[in-house]
N, C-alpha and C positions, 0 to 999 in steps of 0.2 A: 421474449427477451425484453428485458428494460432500455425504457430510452435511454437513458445512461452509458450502458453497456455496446450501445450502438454508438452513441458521441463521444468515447474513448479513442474507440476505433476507427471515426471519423478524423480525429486530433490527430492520434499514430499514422495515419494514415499522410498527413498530411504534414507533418516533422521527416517523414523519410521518405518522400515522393523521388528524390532525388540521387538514396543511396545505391552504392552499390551492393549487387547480394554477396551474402556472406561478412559483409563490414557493417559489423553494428555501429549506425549512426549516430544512438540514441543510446546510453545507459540510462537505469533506472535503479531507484528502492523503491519497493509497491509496502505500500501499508495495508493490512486488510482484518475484519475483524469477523471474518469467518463467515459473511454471508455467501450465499451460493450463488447470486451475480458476480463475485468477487472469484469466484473458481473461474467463472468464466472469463474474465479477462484476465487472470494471471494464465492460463491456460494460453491465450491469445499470445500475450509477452513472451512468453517460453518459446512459443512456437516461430514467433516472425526472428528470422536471420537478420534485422535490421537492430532488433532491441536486444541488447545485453540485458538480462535482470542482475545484478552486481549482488543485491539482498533481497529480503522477504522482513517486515516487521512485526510481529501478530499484536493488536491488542485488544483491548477491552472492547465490548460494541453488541452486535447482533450475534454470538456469542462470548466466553469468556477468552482473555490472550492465550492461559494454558490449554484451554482445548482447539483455539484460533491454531496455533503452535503445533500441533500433532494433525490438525488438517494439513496444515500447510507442506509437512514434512510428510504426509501420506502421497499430497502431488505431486512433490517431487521425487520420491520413490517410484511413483510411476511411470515418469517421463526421463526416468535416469536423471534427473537434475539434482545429484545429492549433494555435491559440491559447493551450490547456493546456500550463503549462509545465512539462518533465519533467526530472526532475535525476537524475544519479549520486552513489551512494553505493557508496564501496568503503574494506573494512576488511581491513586488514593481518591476514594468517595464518586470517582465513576463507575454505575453496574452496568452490568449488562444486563440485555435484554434476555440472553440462554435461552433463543429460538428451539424448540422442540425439534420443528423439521431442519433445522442446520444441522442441528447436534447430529440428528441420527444419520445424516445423509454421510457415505462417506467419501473421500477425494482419492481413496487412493488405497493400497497397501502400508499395510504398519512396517515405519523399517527397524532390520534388525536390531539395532542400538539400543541402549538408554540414555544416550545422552543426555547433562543437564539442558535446560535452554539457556541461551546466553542471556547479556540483558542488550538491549537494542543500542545503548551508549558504546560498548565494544565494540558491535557489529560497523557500527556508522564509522567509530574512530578506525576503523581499519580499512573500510573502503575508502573514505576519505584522504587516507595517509597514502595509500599504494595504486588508488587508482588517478590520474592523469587527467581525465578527461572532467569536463561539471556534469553532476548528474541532474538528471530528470526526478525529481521527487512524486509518487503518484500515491493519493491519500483516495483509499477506497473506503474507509470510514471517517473517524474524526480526525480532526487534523492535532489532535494533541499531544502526538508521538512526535510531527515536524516541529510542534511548539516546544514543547520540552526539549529537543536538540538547540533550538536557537538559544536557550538560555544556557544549555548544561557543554556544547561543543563549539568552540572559537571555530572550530573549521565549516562550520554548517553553511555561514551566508556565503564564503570564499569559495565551497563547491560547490553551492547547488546553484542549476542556472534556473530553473520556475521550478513552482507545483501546482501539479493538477487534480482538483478536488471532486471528488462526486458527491454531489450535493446540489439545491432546489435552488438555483439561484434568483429564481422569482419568489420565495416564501422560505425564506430560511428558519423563521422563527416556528414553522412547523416542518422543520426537515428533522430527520432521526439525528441524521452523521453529524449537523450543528448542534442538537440540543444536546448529543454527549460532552460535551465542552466548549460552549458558547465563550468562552476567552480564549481559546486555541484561537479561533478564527479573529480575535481582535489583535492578540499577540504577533500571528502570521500577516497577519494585513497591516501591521503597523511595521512592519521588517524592511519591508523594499522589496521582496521580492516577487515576482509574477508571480499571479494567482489566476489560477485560470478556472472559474467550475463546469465542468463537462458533463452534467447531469440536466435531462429536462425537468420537467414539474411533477413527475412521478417516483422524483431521489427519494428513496429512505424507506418506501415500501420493499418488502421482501417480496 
């Protein structure tokens, strides 16, 4: 297991020491770009009765969004979480990396549907709009999907209260999740809002 994946779960841990079960203390949108450490902590989210996951965002990264997007919706067909609504985010002149072992691994059963994927602007402006509480933003690859909301959605800095990034925070300029979009992280660091990165020195390895 990545140290990462362990200091997520340290964090969570440590945001809802206090609630009670069954009252999510904690909503969240998880960002994720298909890596297989990123199964395991959306896996974790789902699971603890403390965190609501409110969305899912797929994008571009250690897979591509559309096939990010049909992992993502294989997981929650397996955990009955179909309800979660999950959106694509794709940014012009970021590739991805199209990991061999991400791609073939799978998360889940395929669900019935064909649903389009939505695009991640929707998804946001509707949690944003109906839900109440400030969310918990959590960037499991780049932070470019939270970037683009800051420009593209007035509601972005009014409801999010931090994000937490995984990422190298002693060497960023060799971290994967930063070199997808080295101005996300200037964009979001110039915002005001917490930034928190939850990754040791091992971020960005698969």
């Amino acid at each position: 297991m990545k140290k990462g994946f362990a200091y997520l779960l340290f964090f969570l841990f440590t945001l809802i020491a206090d609630a009670h079960p069954w009252d999510p203390a904690v909503h969240v949108i998880v960002t994720t770009d298909g890596g297989l450490d990123d199964m395991r902590a959306i896996t974790f989210l789902l699971a603890d009765p403390t965190v609501q996951v409110t969305a899912i965002i797929a994008a571009d990264g250690v897979l591509t969004a559309p096939d990010t997007w049909e992992k993502v919706r294989q997981l929650l067909e397996r955990y009955h979480h179909e309800g979660i609504p999950v959106g694509l985010y794709r940014r012009g002149g970021m590739a991805a990396k199209g990991c061999p072992a991400a791609r073939a691994f799978r998360w889940g059963p395929d669900p019935g549907d064909t649903l389009p994927p939505p695009p991640a602007d929707s998804v946001a402006a509707r949690i944003f709009r109906f839900l109440p509480a400030k969310i918990t933003w959590i960037s499991l690859g780049s932070l470019a999907p939270a970037a683009h909301l800051l420009g593209s959605s007035s509601s972005f800095l009014q409801k999010t209260e931090k994000i937490l990034w995984s990422a190298d925070g002693d060497d960023l300029q060799h971290c994967f999740n930063y070199a997808l979009d080295p101005s996300a992280y200037q964009r979001v660091g110039a915002s005001g809002l917490p930034l928190h990165i939850i990754c040791g020195p091992d971020a960005g390895n698969l």
